[in-house]
N, C-alpha and C positions, 0 to 999 in steps of 0.2 A: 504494500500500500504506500501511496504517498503522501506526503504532508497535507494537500490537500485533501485526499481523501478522509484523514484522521481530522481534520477540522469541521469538516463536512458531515462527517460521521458522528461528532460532538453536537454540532448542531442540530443535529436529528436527536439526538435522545436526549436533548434539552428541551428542545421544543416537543418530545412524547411526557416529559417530566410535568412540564408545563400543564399539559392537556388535561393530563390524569389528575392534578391539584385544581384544576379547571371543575372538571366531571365531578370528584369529592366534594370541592365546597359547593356546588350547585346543587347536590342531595343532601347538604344539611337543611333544616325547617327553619324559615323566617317565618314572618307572620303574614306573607299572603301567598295562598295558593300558586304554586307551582309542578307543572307535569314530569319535573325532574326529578320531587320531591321522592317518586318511588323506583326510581332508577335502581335504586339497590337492592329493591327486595328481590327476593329470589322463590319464587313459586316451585312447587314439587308437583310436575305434571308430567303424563306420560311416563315414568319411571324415572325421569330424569329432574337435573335442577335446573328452572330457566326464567330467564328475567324477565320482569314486568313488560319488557316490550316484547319478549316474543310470545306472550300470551295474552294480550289484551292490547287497548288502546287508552291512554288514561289521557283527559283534557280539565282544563280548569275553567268551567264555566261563570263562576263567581270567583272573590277573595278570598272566600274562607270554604273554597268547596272545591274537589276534585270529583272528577268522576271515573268507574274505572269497567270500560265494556269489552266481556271477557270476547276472543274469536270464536270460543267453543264456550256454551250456557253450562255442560259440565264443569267445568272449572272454577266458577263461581266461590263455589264453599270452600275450594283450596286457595284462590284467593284472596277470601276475607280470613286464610289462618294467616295468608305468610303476613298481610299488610298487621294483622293484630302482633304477633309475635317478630316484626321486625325493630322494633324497641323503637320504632317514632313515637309513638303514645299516642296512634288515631285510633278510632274505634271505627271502622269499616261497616255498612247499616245495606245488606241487600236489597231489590228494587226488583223482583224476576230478573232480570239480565243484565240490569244495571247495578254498580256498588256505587254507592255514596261515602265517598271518605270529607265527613266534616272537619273541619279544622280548628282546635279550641286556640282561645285566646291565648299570647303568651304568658307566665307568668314572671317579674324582672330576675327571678335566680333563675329561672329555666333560660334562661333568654344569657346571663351569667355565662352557664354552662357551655352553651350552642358555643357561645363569641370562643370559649375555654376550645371547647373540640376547634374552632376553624382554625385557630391560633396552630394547635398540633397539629392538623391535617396541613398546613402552609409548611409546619416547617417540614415534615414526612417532604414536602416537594421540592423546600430548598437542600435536602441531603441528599435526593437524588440526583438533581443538578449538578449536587458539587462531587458525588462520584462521578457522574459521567464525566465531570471537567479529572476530575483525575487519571481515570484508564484513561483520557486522551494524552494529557500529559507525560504519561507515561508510555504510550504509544509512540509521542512525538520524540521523547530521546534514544527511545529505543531504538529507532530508524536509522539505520546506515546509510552512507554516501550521504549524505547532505550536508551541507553548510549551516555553521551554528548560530551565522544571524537570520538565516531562510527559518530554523528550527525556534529560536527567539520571536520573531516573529509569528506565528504560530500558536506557541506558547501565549502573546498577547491576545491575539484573534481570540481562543480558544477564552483566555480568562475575559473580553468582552463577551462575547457571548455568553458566559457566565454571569455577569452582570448584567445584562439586561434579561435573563429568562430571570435570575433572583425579583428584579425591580417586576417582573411582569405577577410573579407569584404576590408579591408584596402589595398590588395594585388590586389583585383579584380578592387579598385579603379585606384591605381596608373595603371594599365598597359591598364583599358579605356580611361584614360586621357591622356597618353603616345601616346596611339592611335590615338585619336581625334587632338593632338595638333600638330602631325607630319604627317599625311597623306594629 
């Protein structure tokens, strides 16, 4: 590989870093309805484990209401376990084919807590940013034939790009917690 490629290859699994810190804070619960909110639950259908989107369509028709309409009507009753037992604290309310997941007020320690987990789940993404900056690093001097200001250089690229996926995590934090502590 070349130096470029080890740069280029940093910047792809920063910006996966990114993405995935992205996906996490948009599954924690502020206080208005959102169809990300059950991104993470994980439904037991079929034999298998599968996500709220491959087994349903969930939309937020109001602010403090989701709805969640199964592809298959059996599914229903397995999907009001996983959303009950997915530790959000909705109570999921059946309709024939429709779920109703209401959404309670927050209350300011829950609301505490949320901002507590986004805080962890941000920095989960700034440590894996700063690995990937690392096996690059260590990529880049590994490399033979090259020149050590080509290598230097490099090295710079690599730790920008470091910085700016950190500042991008850091942006995506402040405006979930912005969220969370005013709705």
């Amino acid at each position: 590989m070349t130096i470029a490629d080890h740069v280029k290859s940093a910047r792809e699994g920063m910006h996966k870093s990114v993405e995935n810190a992205r996906r996490e804070l948009s599954g924690i619960r502020s206080g208005k309805a959102s169809p990300h909110l059950l991104d993470t639950v994980k439904v037991d259908a079929y034999g298998t484990t599968m996500t709220m989107a491959q087994v349903a369509m969930v939309a937020a028709p109001e602010p403090r209401l989701l709805t969640v309409q199964p592809f298959d009507k059996g599914l229903a009753p397995l999907i009001e376990k996983a959303i009950r037992d997915a530790g959000l604290g909705l109570n999921p309310q059946s309709q024939g084919t429709l779920i109703r997941v209401p959404l309670p007020i927050l209350s300011e320690e829950r609301r505490k807590e949320l901002v507590k987990l986004c805080h962890k789940l941000a920095e989960e993404g700034r440590i894996a940013v700063r690995h990937v900056r690392t096996d690059a690093m260590s990529r880049v001097k590994k490399t033979e034939h090259v020149a050590d200001d080509e290598k230097s250089r490099a090295e710079k690229e690599i730790q920008k790009a470091t910085d700016d996926a950190i500042r991008q995590i850091d942006e995506l934090l402040k405006a979930r917690e912005a969220e969370i502590l005013t709705t």
